[in-house]
N, CA, C and O atoms as CSV, one atom per row, in Angstrom:
chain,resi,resn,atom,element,x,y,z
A,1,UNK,N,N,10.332,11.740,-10.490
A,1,UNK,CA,C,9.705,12.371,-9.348
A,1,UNK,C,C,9.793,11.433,-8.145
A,1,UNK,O,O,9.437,10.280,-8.383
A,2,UNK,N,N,10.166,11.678,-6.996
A,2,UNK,CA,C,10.644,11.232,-6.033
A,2,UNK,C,C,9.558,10.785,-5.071
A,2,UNK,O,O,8.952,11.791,-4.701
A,3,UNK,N,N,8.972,9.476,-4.410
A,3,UNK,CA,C,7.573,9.403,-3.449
A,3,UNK,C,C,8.062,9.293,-2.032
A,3,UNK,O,O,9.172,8.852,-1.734
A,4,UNK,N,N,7.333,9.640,-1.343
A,4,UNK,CA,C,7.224,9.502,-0.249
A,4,UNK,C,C,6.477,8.088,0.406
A,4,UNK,O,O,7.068,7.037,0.652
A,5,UNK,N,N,5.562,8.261,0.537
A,5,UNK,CA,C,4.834,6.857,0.041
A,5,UNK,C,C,4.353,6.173,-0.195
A,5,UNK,O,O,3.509,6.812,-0.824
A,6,UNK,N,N,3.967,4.941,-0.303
A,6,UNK,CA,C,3.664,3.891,-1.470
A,6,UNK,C,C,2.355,3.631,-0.801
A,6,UNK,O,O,2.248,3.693,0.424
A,7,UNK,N,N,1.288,3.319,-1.646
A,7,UNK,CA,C,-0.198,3.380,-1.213
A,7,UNK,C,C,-0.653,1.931,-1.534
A,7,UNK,O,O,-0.777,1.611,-2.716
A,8,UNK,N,N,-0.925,0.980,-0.478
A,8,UNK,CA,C,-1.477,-0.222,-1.281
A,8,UNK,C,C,-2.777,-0.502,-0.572
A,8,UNK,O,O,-2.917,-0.064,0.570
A,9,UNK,N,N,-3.857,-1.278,-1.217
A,9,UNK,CA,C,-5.168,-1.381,-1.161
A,9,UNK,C,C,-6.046,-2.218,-2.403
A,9,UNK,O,O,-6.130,-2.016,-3.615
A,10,UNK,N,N,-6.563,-3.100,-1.626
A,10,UNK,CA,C,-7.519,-3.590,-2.760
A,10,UNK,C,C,-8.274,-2.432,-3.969
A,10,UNK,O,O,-8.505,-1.239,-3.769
A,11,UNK,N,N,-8.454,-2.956,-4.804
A,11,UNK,CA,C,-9.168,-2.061,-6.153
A,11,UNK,C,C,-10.865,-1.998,-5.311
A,11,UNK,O,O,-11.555,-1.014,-5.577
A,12,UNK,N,N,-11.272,-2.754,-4.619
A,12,UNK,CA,C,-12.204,-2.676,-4.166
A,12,UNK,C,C,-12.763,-1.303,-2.855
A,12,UNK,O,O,-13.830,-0.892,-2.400
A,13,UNK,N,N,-11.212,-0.994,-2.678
A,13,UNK,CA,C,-11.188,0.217,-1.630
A,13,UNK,C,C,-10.397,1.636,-2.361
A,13,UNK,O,O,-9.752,2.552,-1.852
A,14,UNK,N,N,-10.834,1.287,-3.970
A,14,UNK,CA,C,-10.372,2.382,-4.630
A,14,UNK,C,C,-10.312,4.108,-4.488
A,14,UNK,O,O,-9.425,4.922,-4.746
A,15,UNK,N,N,-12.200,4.287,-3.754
A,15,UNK,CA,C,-12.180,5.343,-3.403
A,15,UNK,C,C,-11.458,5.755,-1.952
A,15,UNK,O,O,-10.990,6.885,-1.813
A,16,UNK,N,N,-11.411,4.946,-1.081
A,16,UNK,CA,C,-10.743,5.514,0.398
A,16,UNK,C,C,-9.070,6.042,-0.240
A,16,UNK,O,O,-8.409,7.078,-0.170
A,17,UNK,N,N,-8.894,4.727,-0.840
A,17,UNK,CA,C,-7.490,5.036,-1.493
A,17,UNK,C,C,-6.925,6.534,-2.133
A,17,UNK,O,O,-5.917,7.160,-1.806
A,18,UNK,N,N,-7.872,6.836,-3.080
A,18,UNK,CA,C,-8.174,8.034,-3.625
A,18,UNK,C,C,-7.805,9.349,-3.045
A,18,UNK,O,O,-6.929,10.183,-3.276
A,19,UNK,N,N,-9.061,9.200,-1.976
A,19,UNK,CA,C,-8.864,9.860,-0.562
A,19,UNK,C,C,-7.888,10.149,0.309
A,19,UNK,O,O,-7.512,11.317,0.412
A,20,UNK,N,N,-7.488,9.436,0.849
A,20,UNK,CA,C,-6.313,8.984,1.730
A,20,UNK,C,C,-5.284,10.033,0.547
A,20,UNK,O,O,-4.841,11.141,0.849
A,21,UNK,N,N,-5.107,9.435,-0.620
A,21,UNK,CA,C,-3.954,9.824,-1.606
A,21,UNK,C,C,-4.151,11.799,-1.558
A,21,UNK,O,O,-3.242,12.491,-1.100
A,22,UNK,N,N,-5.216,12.302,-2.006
A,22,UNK,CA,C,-5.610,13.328,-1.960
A,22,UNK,C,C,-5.228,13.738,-0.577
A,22,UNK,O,O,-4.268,14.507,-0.594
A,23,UNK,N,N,-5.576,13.528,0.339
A,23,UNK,CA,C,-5.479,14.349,1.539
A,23,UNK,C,C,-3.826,13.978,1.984
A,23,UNK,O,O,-3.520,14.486,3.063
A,24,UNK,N,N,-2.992,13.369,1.479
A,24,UNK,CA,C,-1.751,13.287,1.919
A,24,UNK,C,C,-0.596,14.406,0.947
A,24,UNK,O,O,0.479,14.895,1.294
A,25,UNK,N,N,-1.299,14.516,-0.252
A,25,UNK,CA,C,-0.534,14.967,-1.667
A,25,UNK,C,C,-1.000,16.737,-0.756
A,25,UNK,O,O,-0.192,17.303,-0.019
A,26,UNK,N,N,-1.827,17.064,-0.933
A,26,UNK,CA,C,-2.300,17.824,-0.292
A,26,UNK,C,C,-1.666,19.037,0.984
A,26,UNK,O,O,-1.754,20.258,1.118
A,27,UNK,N,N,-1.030,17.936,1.745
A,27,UNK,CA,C,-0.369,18.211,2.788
A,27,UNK,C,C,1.555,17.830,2.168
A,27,UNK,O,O,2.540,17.502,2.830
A,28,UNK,N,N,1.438,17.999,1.128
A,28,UNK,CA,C,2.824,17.741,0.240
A,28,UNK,C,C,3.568,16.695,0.317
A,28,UNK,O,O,4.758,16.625,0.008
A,29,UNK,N,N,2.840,15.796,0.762
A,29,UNK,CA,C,3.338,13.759,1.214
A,29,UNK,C,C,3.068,13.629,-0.383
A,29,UNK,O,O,2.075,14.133,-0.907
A,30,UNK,N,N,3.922,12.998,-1.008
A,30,UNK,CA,C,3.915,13.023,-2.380
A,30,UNK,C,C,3.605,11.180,-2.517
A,30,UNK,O,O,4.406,10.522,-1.854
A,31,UNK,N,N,2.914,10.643,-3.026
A,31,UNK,CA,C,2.043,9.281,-2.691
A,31,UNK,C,C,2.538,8.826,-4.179
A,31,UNK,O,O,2.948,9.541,-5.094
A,32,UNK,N,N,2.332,7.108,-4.120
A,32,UNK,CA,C,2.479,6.322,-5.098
A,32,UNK,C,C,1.478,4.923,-5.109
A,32,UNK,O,O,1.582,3.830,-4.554
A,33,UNK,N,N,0.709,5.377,-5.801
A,33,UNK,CA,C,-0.255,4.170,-6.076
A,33,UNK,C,C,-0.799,4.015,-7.409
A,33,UNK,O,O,-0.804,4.954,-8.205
A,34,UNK,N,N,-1.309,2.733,-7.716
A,34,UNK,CA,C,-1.490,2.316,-9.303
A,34,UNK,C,C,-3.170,2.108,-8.795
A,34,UNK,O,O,-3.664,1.747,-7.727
A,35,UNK,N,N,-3.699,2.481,-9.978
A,35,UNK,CA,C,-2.836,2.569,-11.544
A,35,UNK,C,C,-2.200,4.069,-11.753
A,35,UNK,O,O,-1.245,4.127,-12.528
A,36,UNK,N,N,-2.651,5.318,-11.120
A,36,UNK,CA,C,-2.552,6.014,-11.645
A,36,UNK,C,C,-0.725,6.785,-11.700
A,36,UNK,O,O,-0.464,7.974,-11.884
A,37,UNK,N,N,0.320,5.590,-11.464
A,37,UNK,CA,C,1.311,6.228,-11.773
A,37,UNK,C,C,2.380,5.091,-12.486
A,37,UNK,O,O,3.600,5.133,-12.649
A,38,UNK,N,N,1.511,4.216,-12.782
A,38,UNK,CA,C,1.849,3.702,-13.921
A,38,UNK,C,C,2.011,3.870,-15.118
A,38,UNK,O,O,1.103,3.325,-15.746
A,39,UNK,N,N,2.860,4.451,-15.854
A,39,UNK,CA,C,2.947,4.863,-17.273
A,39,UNK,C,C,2.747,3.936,-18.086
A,39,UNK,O,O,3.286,2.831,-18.029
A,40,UNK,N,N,1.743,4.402,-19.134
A,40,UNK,CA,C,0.950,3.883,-20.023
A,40,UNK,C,C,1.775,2.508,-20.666
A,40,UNK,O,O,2.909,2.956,-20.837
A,41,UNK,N,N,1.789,1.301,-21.036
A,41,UNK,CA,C,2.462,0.468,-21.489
A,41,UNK,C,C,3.860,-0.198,-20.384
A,41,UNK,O,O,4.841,-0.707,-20.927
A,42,UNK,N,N,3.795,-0.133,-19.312
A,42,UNK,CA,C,4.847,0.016,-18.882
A,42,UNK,C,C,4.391,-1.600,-17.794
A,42,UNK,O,O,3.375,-1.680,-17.104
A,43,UNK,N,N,5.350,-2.589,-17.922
A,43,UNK,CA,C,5.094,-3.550,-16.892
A,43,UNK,C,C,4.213,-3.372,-15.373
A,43,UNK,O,O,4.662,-2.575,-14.549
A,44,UNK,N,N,3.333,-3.916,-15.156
A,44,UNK,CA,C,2.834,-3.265,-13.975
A,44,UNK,C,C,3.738,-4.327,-12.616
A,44,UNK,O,O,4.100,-3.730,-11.602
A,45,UNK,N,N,3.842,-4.892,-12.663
A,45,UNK,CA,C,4.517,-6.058,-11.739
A,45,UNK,C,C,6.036,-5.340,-10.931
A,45,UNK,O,O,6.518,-5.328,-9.798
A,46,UNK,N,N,6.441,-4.705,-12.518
A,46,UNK,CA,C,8.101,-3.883,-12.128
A,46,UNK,C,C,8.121,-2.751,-12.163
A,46,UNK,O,O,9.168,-2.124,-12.003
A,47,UNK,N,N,6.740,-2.071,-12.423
A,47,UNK,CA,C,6.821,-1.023,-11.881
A,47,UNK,C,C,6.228,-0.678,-10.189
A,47,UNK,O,O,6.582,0.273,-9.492
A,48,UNK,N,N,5.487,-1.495,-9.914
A,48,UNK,CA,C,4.785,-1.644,-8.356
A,48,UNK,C,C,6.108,-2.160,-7.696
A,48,UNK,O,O,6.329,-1.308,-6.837
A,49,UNK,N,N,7.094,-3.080,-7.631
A,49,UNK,CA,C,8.319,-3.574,-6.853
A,49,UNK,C,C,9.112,-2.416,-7.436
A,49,UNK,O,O,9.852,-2.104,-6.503
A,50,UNK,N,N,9.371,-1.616,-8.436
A,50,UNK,CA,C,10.334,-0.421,-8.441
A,50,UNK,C,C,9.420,0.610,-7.081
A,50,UNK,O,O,9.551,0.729,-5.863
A,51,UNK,N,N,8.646,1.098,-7.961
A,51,UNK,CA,C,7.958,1.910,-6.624
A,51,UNK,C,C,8.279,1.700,-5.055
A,51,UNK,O,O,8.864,2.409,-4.236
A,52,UNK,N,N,7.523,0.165,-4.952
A,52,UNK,CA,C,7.821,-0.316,-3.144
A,52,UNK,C,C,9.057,-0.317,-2.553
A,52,UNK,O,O,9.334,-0.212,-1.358
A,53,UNK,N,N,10.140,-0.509,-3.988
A,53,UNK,CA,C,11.295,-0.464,-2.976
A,53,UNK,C,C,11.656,0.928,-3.049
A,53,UNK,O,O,12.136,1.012,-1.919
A,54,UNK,N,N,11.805,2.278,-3.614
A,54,UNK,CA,C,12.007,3.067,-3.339
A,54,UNK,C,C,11.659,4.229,-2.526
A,54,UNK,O,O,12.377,5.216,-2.364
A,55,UNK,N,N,10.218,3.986,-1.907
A,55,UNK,CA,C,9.456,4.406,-1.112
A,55,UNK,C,C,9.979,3.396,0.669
A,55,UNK,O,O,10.177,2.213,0.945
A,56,UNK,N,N,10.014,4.932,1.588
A,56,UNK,CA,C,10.125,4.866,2.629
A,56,UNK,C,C,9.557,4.177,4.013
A,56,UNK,O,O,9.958,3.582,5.013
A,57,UNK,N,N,8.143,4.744,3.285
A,57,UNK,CA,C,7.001,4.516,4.173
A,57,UNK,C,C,5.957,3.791,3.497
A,57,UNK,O,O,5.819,4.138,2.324
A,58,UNK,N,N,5.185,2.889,3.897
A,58,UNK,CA,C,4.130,1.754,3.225
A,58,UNK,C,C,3.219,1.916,3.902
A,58,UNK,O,O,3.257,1.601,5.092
A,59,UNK,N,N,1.916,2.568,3.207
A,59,UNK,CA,C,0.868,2.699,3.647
A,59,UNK,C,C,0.251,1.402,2.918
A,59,UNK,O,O,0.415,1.002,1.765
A,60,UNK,N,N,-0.622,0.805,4.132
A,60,UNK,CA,C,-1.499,0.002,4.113
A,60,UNK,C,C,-2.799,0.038,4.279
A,60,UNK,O,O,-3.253,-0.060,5.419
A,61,UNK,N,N,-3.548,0.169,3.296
A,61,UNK,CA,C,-5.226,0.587,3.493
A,61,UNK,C,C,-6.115,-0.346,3.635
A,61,UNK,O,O,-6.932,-0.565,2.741
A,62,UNK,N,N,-6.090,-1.237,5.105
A,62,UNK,CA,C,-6.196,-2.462,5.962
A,62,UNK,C,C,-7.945,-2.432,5.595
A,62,UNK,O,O,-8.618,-1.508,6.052
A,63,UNK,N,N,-8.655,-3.624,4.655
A,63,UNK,CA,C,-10.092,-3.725,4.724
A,63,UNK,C,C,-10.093,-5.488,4.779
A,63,UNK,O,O,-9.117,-6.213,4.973
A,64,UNK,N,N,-11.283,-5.825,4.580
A,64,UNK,CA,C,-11.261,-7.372,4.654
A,64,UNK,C,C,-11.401,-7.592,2.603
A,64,UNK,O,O,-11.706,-8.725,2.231
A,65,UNK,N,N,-11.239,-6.835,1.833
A,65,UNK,CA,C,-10.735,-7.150,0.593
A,65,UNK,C,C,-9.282,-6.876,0.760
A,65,UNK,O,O,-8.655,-7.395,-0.162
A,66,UNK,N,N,-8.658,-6.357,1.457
A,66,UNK,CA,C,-7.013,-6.218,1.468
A,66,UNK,C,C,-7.157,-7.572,2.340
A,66,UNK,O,O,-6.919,-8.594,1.697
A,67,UNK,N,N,-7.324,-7.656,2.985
A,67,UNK,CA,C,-6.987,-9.052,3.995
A,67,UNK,C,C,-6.757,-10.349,2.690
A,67,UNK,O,O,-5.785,-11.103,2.653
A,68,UNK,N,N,-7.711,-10.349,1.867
A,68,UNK,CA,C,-7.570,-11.533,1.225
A,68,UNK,C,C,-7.186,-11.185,0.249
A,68,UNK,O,O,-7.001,-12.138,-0.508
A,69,UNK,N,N,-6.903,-10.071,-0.251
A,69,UNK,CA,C,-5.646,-9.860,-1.983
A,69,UNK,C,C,-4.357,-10.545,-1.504
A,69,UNK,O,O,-3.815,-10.432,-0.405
A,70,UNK,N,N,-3.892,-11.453,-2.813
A,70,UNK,CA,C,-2.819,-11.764,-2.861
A,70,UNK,C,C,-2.124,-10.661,-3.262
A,70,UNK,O,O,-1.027,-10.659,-2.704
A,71,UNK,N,N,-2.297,-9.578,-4.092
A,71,UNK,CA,C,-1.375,-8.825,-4.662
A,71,UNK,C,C,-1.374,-7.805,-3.523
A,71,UNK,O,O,-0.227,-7.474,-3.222
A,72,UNK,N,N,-2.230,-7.276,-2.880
A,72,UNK,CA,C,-1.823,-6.836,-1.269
A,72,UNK,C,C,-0.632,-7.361,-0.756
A,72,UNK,O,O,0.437,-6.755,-0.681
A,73,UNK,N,N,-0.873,-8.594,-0.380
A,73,UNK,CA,C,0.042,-9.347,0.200
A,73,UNK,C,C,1.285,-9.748,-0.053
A,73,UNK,O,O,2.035,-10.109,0.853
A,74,UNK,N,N,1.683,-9.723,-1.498
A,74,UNK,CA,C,3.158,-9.561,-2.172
A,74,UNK,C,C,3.690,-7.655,-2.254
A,74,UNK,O,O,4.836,-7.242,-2.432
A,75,UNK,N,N,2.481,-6.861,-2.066
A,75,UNK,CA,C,3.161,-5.792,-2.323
A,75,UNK,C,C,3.605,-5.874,-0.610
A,75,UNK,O,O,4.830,-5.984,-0.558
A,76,UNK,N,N,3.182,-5.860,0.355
A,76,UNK,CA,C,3.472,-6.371,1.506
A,76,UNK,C,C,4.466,-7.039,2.102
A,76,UNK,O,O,5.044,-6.785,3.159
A,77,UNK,N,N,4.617,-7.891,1.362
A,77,UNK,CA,C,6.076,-8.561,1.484
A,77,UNK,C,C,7.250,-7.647,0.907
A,77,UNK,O,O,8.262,-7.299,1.517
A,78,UNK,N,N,6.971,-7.407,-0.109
A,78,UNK,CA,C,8.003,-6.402,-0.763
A,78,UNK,C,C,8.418,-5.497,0.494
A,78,UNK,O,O,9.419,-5.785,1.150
A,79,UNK,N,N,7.513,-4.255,0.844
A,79,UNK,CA,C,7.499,-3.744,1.886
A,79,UNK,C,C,8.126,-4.131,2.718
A,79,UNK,O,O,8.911,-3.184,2.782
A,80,UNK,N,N,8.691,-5.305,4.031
A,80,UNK,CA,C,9.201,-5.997,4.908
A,80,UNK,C,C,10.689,-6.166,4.567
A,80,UNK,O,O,11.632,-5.818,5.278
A,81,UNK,N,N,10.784,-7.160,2.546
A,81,UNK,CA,C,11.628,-6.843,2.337
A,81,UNK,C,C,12.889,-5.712,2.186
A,81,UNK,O,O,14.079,-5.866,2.460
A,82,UNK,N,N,12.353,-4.798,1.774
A,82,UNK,CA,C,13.087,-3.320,2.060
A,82,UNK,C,C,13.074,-3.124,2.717
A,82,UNK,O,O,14.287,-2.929,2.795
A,83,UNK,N,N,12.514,-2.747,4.233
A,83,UNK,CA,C,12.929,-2.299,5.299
A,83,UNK,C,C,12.141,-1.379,5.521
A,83,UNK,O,O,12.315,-0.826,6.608
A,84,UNK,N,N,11.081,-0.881,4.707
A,84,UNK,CA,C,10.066,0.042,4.936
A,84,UNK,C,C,9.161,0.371,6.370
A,84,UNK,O,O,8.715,-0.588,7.000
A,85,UNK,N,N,8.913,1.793,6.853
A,85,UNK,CA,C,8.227,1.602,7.533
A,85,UNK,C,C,6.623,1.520,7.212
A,85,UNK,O,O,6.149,2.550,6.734
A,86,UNK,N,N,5.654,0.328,7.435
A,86,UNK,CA,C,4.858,0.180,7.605
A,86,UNK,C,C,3.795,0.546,8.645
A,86,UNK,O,O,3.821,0.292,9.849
A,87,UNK,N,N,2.539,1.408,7.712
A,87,UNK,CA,C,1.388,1.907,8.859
A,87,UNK,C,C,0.190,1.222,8.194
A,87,UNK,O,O,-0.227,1.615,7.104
A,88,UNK,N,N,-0.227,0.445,8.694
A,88,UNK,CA,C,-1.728,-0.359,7.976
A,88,UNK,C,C,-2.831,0.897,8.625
A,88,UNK,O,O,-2.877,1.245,9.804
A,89,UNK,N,N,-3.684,1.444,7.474
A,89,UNK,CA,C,-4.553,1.926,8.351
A,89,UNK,C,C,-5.683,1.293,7.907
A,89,UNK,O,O,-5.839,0.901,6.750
A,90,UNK,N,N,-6.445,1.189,8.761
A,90,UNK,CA,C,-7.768,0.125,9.078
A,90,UNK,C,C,-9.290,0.893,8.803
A,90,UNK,O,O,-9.849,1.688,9.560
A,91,UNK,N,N,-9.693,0.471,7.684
A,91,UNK,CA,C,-10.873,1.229,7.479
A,91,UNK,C,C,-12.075,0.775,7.370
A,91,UNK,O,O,-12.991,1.351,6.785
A,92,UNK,N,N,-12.171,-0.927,8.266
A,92,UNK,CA,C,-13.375,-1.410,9.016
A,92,UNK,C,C,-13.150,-2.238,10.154
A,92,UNK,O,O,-11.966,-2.554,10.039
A,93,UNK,N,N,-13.532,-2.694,11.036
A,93,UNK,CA,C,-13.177,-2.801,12.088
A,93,UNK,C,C,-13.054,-4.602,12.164
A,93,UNK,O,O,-14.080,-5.255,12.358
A,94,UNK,N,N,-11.777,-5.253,12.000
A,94,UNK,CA,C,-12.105,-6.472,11.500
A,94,UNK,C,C,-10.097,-6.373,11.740
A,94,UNK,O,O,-9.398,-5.385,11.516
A,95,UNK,N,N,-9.640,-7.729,12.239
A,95,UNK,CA,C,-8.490,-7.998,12.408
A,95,UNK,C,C,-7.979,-8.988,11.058
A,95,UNK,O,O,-8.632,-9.739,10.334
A,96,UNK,N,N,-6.674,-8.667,11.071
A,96,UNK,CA,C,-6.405,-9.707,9.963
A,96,UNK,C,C,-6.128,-11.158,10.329
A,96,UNK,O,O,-5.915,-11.782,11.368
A,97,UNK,N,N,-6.201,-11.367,9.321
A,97,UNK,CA,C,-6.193,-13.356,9.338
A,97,UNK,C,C,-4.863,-13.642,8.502
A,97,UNK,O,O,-4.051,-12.759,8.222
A,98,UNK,N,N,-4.745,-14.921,8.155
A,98,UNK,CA,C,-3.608,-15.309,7.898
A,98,UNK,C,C,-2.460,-15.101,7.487
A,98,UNK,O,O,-1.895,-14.505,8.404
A,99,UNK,N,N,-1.704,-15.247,6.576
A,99,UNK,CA,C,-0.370,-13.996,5.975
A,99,UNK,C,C,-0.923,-12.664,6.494
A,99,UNK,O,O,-0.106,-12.167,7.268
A,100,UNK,N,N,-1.552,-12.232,6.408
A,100,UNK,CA,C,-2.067,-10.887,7.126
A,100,UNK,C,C,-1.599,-10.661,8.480
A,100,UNK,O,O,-0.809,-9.758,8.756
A,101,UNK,N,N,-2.119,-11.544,9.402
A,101,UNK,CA,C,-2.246,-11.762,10.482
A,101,UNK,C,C,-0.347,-11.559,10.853
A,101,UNK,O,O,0.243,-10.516,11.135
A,102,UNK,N,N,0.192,-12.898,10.720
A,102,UNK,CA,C,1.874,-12.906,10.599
A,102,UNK,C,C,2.730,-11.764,10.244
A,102,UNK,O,O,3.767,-11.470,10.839
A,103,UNK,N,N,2.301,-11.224,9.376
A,103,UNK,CA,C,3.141,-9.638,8.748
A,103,UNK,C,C,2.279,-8.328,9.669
A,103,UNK,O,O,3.154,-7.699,10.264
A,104,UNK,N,N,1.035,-7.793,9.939
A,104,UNK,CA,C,0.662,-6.611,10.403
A,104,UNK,C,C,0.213,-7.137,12.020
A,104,UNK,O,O,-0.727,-6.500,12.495
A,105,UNK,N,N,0.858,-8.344,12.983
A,105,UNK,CA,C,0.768,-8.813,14.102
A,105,UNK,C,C,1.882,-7.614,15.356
A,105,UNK,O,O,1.895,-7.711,16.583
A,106,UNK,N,N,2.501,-6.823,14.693
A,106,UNK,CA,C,3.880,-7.025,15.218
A,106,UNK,C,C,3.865,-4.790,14.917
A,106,UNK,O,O,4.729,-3.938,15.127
A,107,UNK,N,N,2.183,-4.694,14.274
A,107,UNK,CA,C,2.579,-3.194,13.980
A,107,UNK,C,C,1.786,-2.200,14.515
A,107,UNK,O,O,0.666,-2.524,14.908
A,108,UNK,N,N,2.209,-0.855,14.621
A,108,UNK,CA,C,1.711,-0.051,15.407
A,108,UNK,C,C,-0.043,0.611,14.096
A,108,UNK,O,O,0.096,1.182,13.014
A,109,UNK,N,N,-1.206,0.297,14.662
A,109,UNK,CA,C,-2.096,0.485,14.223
A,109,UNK,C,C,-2.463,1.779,14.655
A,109,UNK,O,O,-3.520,2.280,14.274
């Protein structure tokens, strides 16, 4: 099944995530985020870098627990690496800081 795209967010912003996912699937934006499209037993590391690179568009669900996930921040990189277009959307009002800061400095919010 083919995504549109790729949903990343701290586990801590599980429900916006949820949300966000629902109201995009919804409108027939066909979304990819873990866990729930992770198949049961299946590497999670290679399946999140299979996902990111085949997905177009990289949604970013910008909180100050995404600010400081490392695994944010490598799925993030991934993202840059491919060539993806990136949309951080911001769901408290708080700028990013470091690796954060350097990678979502440069994007349309």
């Amino acid at each position: 099944m083919t995504h549109n795209v790729f949903v990343s967010y701290s586990t801590k912003d599980k429900i916006v995530a949820d949300t966000v996912v629902a109201f995009l699937e919804k409108n027939n934006i066909r979304c990819w985020y873990a866990p729930r499209d992770i198949k049961p037993g299946a590497d999670w590391g290679e399946a999140i870098a299979k996902a990111a690179g085949e997905c177009k568009v990289f949604l970013l669900v910008f909180s100050s627990s995404a600010n400081r996930s490392q695994r944010v921040l490598d799925e993030l990189n991934l993202a840059i690496t491919k060539e993806a277009v990136i949309l951080p959307f911001r769901i408290e009002k708080l700028d990013p800081s470091g690796a954060m800061l350097l990678h979502l400095s440069s994007r349309h919010w």
